[in-house]
Backbone as XML, in Angstrom:
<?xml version="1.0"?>
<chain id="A" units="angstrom">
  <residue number="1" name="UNK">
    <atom name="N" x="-4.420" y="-11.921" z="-3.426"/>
    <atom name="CA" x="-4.303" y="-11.394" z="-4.762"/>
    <atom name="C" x="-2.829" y="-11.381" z="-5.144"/>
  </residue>
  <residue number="2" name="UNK">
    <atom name="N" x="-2.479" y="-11.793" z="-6.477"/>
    <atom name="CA" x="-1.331" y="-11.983" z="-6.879"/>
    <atom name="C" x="-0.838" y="-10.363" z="-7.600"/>
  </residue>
  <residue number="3" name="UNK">
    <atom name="N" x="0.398" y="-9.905" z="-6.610"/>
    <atom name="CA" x="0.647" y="-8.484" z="-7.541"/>
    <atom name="C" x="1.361" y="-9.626" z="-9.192"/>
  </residue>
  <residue number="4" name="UNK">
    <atom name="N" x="1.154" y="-9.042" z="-9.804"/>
    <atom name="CA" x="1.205" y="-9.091" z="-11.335"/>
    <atom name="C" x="2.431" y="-8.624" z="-11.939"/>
  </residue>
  <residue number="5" name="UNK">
    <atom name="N" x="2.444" y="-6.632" z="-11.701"/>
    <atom name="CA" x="3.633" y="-6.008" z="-12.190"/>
    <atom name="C" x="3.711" y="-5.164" z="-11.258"/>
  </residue>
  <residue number="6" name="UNK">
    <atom name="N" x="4.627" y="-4.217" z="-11.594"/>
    <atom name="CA" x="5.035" y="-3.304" z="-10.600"/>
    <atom name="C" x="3.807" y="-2.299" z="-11.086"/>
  </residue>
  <residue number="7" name="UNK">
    <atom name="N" x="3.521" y="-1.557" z="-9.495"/>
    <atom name="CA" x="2.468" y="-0.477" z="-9.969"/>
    <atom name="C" x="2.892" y="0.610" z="-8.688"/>
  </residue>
  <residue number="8" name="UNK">
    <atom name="N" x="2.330" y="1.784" z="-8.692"/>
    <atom name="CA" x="2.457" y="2.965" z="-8.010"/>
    <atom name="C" x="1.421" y="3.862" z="-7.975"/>
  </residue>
  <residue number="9" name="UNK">
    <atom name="N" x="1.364" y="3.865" z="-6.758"/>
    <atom name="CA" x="0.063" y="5.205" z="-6.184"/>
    <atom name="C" x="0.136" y="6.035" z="-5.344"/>
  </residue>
  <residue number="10" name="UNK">
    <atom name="N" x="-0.150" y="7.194" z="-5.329"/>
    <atom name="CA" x="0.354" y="8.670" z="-4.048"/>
    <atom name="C" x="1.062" y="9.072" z="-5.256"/>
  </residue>
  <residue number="11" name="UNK">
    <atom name="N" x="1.554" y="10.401" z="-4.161"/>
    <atom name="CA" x="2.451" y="11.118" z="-4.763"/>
    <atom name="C" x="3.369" y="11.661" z="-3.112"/>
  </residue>
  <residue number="12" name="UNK">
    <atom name="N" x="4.334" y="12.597" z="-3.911"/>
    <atom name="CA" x="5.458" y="12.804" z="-2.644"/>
    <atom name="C" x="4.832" y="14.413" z="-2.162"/>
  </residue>
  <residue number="13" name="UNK">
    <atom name="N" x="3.727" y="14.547" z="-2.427"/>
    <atom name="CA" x="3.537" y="15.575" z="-1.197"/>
    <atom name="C" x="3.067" y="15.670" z="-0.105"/>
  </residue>
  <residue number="14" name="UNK">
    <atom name="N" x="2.741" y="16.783" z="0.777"/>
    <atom name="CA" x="2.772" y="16.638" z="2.038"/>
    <atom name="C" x="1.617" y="16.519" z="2.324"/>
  </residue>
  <residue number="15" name="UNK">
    <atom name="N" x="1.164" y="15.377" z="3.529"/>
    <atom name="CA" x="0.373" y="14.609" z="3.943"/>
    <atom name="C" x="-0.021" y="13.289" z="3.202"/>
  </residue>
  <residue number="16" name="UNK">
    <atom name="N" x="0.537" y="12.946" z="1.734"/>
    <atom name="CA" x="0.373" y="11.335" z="1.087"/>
    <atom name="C" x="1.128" y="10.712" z="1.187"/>
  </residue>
  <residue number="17" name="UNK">
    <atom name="N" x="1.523" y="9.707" z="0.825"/>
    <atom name="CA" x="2.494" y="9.138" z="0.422"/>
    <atom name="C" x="2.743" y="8.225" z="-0.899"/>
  </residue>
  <residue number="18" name="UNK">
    <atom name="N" x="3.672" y="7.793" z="-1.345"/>
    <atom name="CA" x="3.532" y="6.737" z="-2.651"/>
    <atom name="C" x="4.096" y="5.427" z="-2.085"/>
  </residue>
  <residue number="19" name="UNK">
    <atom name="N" x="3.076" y="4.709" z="-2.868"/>
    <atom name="CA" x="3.204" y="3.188" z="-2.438"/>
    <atom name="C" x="4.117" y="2.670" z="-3.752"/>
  </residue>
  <residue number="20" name="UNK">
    <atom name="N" x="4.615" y="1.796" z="-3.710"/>
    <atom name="CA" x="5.425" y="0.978" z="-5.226"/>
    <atom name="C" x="5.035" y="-0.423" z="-4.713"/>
  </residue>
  <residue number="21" name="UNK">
    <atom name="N" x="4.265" y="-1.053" z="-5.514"/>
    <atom name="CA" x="4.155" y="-2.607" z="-5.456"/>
    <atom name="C" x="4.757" y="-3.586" z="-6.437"/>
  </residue>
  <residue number="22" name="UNK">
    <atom name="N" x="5.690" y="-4.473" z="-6.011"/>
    <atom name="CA" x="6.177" y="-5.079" z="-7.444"/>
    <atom name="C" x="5.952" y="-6.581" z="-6.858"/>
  </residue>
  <residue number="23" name="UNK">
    <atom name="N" x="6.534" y="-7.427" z="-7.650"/>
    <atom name="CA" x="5.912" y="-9.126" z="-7.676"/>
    <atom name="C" x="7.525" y="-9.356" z="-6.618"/>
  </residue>
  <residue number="24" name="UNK">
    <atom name="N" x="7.012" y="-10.300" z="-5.544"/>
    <atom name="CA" x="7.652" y="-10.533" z="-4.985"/>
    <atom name="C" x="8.859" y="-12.079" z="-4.866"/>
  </residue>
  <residue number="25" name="UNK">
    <atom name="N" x="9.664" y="-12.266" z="-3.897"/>
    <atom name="CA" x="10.389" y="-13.235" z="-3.892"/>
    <atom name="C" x="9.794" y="-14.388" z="-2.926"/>
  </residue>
  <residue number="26" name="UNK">
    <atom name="N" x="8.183" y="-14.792" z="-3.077"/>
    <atom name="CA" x="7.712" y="-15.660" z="-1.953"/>
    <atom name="C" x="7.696" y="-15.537" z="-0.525"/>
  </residue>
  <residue number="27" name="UNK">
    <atom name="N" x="7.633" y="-14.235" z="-0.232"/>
    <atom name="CA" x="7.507" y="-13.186" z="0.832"/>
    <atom name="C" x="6.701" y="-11.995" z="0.459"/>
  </residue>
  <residue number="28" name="UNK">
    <atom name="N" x="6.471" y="-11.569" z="1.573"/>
    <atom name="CA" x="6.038" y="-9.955" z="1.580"/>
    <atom name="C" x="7.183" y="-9.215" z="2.580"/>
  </residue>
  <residue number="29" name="UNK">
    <atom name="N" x="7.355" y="-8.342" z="1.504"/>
    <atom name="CA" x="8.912" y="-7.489" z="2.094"/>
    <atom name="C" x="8.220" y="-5.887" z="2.134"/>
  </residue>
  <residue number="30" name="UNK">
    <atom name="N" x="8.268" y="-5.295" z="2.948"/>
    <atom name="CA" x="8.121" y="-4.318" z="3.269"/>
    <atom name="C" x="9.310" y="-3.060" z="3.522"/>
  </residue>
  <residue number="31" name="UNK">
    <atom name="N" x="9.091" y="-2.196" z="2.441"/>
    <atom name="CA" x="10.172" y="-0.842" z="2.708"/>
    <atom name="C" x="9.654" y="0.426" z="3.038"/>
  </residue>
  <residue number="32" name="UNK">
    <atom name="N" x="9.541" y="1.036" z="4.383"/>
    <atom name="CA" x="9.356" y="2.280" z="4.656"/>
    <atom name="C" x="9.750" y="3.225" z="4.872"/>
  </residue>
  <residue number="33" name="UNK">
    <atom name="N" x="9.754" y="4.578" z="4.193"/>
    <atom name="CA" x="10.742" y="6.072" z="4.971"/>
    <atom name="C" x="9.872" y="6.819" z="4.797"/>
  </residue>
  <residue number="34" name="UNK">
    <atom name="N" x="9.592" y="7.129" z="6.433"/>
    <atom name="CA" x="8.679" y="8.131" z="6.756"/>
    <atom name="C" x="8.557" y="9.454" z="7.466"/>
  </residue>
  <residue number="35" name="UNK">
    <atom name="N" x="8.525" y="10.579" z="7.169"/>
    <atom name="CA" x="9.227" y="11.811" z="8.060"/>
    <atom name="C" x="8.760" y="11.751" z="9.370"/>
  </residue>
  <residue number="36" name="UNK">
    <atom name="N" x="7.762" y="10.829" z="9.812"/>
    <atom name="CA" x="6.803" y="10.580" z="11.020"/>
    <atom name="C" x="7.749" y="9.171" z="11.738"/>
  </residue>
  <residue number="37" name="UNK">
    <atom name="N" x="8.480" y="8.660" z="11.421"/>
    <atom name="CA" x="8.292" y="7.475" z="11.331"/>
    <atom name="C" x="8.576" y="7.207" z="12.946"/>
  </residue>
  <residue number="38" name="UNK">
    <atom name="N" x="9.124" y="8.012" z="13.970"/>
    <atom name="CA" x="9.226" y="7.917" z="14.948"/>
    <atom name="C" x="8.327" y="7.942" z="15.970"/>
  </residue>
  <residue number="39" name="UNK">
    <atom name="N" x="7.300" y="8.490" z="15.352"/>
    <atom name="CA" x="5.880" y="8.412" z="15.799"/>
    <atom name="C" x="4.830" y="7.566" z="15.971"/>
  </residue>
  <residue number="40" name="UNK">
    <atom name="N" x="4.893" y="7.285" z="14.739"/>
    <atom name="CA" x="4.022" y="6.740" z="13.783"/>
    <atom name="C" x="4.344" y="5.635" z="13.404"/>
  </residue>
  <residue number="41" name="UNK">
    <atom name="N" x="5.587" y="5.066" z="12.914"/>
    <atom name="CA" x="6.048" y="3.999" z="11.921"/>
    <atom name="C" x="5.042" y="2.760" z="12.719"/>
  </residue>
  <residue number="42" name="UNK">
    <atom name="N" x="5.007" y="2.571" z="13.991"/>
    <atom name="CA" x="4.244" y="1.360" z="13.917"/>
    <atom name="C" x="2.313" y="1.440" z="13.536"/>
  </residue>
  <residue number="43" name="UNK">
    <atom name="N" x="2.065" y="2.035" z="13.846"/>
    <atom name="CA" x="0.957" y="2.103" z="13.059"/>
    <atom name="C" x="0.767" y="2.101" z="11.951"/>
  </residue>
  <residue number="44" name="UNK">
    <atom name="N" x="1.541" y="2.997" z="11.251"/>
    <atom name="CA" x="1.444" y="2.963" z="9.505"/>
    <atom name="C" x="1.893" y="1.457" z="9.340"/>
  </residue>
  <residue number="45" name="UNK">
    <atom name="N" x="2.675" y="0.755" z="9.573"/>
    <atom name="CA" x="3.435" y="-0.367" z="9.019"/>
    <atom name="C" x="1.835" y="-1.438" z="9.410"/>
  </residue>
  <residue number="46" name="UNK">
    <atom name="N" x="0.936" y="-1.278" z="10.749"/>
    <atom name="CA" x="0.011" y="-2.413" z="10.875"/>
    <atom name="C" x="-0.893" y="-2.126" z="9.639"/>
  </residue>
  <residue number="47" name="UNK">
    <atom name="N" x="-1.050" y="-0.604" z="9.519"/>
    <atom name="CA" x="-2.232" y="-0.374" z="8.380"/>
    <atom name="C" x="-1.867" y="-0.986" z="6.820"/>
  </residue>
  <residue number="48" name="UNK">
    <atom name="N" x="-0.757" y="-0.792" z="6.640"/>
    <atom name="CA" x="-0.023" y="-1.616" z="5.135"/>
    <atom name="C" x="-0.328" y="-2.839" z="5.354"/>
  </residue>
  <residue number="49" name="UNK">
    <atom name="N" x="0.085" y="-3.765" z="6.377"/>
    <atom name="CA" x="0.528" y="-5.065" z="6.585"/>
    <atom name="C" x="-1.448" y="-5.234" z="6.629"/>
  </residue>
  <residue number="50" name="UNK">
    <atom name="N" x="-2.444" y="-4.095" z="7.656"/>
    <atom name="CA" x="-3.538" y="-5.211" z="7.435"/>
    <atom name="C" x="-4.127" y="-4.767" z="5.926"/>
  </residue>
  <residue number="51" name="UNK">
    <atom name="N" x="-4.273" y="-3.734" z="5.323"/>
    <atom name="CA" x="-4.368" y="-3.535" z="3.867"/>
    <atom name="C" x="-4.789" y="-4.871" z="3.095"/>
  </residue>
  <residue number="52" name="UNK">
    <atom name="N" x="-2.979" y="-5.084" z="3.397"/>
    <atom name="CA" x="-2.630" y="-6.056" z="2.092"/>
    <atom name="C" x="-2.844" y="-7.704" z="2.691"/>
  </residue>
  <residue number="53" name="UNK">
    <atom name="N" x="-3.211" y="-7.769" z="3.945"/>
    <atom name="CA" x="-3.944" y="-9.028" z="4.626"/>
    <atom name="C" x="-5.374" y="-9.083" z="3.887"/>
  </residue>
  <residue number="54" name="UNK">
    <atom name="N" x="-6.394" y="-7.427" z="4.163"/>
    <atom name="CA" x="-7.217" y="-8.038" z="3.520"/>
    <atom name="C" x="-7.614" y="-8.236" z="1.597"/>
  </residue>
  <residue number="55" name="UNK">
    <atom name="N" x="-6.212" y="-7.783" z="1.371"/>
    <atom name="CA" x="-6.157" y="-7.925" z="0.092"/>
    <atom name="C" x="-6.117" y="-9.284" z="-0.624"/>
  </residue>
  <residue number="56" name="UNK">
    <atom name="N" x="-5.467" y="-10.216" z="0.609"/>
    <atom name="CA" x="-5.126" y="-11.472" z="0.296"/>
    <atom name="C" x="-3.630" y="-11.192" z="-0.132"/>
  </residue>
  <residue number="57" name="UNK">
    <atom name="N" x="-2.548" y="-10.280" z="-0.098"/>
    <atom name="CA" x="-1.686" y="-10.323" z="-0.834"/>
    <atom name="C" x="-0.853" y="-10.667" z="0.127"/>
  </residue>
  <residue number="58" name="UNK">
    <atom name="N" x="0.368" y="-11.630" z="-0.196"/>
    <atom name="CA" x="1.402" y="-12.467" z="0.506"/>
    <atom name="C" x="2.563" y="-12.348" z="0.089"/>
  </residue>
  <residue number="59" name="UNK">
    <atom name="N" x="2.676" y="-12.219" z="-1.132"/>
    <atom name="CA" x="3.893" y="-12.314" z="-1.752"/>
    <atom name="C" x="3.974" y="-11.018" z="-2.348"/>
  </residue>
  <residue number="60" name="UNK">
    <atom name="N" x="4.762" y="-10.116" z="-2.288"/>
    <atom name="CA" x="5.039" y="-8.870" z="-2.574"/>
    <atom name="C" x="6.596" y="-8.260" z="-1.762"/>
  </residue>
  <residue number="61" name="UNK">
    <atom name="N" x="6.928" y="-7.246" z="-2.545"/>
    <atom name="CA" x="7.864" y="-5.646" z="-2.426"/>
    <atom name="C" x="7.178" y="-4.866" z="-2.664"/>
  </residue>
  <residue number="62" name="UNK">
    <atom name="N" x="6.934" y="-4.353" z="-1.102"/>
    <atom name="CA" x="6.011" y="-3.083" z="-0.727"/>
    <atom name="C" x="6.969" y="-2.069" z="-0.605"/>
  </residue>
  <residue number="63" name="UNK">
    <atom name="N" x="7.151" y="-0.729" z="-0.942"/>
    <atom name="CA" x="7.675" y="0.422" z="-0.814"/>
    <atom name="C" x="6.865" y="1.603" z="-0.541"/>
  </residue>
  <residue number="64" name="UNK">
    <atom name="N" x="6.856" y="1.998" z="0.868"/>
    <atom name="CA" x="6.166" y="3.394" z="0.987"/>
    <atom name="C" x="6.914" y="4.358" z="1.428"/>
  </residue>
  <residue number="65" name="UNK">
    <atom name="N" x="6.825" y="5.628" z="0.613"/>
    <atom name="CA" x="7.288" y="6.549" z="0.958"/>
    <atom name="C" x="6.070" y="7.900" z="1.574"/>
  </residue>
  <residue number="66" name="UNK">
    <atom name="N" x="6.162" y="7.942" z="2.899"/>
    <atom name="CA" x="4.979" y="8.869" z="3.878"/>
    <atom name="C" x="5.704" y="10.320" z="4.136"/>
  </residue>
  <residue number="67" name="UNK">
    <atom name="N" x="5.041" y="11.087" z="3.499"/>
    <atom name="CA" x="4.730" y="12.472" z="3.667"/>
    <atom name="C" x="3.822" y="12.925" z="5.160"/>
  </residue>
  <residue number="68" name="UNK">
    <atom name="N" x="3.208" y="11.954" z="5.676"/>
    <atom name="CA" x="2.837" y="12.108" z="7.126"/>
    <atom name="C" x="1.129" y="12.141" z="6.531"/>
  </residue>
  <residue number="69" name="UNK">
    <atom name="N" x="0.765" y="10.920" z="6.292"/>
    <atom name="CA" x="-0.347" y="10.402" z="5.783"/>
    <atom name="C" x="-1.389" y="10.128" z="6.639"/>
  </residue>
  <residue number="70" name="UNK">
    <atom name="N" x="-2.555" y="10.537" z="6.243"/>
    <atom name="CA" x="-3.634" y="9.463" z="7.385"/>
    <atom name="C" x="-3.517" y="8.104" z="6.863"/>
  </residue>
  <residue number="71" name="UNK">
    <atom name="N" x="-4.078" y="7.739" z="8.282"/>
    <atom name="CA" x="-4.442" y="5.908" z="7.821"/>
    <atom name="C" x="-5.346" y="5.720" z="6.976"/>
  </residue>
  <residue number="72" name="UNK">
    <atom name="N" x="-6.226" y="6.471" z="6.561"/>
    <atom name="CA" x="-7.352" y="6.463" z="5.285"/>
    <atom name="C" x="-6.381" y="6.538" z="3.472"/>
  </residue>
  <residue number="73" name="UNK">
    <atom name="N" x="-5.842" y="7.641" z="4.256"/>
    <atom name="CA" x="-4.764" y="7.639" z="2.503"/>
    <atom name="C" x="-4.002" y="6.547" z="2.517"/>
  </residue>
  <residue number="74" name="UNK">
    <atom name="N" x="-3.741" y="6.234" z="3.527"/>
    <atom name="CA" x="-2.453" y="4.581" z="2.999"/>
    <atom name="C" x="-2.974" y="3.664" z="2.560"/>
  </residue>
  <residue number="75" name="UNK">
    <atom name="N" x="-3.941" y="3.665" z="3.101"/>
    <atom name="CA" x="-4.677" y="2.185" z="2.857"/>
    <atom name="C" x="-5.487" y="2.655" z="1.163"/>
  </residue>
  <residue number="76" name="UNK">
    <atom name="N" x="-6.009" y="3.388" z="0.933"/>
    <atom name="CA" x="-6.335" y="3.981" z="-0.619"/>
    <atom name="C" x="-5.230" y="3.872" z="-1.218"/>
  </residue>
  <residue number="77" name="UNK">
    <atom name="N" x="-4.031" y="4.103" z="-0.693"/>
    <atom name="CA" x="-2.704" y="4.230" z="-1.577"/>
    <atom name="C" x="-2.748" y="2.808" z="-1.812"/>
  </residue>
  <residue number="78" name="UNK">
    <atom name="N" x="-2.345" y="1.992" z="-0.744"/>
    <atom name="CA" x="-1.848" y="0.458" z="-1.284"/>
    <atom name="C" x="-3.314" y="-0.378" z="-1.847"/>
  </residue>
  <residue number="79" name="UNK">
    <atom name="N" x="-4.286" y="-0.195" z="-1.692"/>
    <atom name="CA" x="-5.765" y="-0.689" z="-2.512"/>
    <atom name="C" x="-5.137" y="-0.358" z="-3.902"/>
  </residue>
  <residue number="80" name="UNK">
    <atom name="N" x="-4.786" y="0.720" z="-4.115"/>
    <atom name="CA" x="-5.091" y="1.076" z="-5.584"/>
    <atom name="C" x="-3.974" y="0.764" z="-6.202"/>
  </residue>
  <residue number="81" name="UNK">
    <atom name="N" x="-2.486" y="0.580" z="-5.595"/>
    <atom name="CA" x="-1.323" y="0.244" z="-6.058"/>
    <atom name="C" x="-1.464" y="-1.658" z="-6.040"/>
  </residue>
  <residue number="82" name="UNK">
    <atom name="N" x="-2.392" y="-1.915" z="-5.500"/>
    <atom name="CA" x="-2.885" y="-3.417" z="-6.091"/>
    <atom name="C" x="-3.166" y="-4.115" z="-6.966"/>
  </residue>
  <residue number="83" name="UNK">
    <atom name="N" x="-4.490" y="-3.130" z="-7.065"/>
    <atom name="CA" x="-5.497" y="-3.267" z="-8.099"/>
    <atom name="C" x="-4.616" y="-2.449" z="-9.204"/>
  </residue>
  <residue number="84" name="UNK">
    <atom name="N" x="-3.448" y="-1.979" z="-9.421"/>
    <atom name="CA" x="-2.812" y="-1.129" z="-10.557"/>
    <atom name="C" x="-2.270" y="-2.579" z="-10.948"/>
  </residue>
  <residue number="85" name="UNK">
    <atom name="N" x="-2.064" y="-2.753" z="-10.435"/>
    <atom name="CA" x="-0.572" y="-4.591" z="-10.533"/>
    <atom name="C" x="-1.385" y="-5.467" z="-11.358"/>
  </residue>
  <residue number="86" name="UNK">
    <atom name="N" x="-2.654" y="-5.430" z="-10.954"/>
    <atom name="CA" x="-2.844" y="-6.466" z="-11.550"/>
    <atom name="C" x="-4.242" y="-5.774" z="-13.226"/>
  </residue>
  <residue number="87" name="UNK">
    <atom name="N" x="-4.194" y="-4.666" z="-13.153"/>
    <atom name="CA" x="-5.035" y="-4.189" z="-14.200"/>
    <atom name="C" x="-6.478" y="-3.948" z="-13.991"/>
  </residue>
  <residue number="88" name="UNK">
    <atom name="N" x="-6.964" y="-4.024" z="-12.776"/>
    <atom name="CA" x="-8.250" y="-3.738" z="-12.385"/>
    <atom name="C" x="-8.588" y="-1.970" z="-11.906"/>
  </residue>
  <residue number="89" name="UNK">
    <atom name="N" x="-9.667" y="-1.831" z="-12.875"/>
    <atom name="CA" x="-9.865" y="-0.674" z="-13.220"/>
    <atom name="C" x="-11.540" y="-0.130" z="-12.807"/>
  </residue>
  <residue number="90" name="UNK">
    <atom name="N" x="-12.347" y="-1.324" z="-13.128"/>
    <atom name="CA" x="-13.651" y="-0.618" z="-13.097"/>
    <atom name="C" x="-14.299" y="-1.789" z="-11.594"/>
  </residue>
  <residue number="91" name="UNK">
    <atom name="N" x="-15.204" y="-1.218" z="-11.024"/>
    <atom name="CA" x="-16.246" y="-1.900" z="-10.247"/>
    <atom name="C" x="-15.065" y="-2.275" z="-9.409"/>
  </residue>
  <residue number="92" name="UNK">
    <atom name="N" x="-14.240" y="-1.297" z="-8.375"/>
    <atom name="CA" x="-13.468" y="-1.172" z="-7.328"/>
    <atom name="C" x="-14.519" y="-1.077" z="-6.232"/>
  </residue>
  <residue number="93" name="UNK">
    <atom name="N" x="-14.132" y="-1.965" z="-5.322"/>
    <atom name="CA" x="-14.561" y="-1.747" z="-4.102"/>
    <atom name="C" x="-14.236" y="-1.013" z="-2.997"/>
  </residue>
  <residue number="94" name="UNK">
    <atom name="N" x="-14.343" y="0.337" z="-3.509"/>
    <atom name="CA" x="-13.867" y="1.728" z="-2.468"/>
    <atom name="C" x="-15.011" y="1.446" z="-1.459"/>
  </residue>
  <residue number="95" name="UNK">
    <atom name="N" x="-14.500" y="2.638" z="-0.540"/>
    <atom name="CA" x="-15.677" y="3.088" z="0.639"/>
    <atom name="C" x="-15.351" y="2.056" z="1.583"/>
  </residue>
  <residue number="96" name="UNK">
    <atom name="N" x="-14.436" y="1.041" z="2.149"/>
    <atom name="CA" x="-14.978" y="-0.232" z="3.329"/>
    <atom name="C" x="-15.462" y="-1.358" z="3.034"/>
  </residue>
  <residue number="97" name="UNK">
    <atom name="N" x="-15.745" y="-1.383" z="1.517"/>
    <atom name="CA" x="-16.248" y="-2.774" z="1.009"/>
    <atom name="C" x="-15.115" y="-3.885" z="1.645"/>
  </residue>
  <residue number="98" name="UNK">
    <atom name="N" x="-14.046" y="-3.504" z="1.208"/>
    <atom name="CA" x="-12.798" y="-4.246" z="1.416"/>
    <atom name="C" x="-12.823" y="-5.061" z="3.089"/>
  </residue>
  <residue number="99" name="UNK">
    <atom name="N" x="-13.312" y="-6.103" z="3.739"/>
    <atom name="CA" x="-12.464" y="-6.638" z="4.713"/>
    <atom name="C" x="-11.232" y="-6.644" z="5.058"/>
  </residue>
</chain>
């Protein structure tokens, strides 16, 4: 899936995080700061990276900022900061539909 425009989902409180997706430079660039991140950072970073694998998305500037998130909220965060990019609104495939 082609991000489109820049879009944003989460918020900065504790336990979410906010994702920022914008159109990328023929890469997928990834930016993370996470209060966990010493913990955690590699897991959160596979859950973004497989997210947006099964999003199809390749080319992107990913920005997450983690409040100390489950892997269920990140992956809702960057689904929906996707589907924001590109204007898709109705007949989302929540719940696991997603590969």
């Amino acid at each position: 899936m082609e991000i489109k425009k820049a879009a944003v989902a989460g918020t900065l409180e504790s336990s979410d995080c906010m994702v920022t997706v914008e159109p990328g430079n023929g890469t997928l660039e990834l930016d993370l700061d996470s209060a966990v991140i010493r913990q955690f950072g590699r897991q959160i970073r596979k859950v973004i990276n497989d997210t947006l694998a099964s999003l199809e998305v390749t080319d992107a500037k990913v920005t997450v900022v983690d409040k100390g998130a489950l892997d269920c909220t990140i992956k809702a965060r960057v689904e929906c900061a996707v589907y924001r990019s590109n204007d898709i609104s109705k007949n989302l495939p929540w719940g696991g539909a997603i590969k």
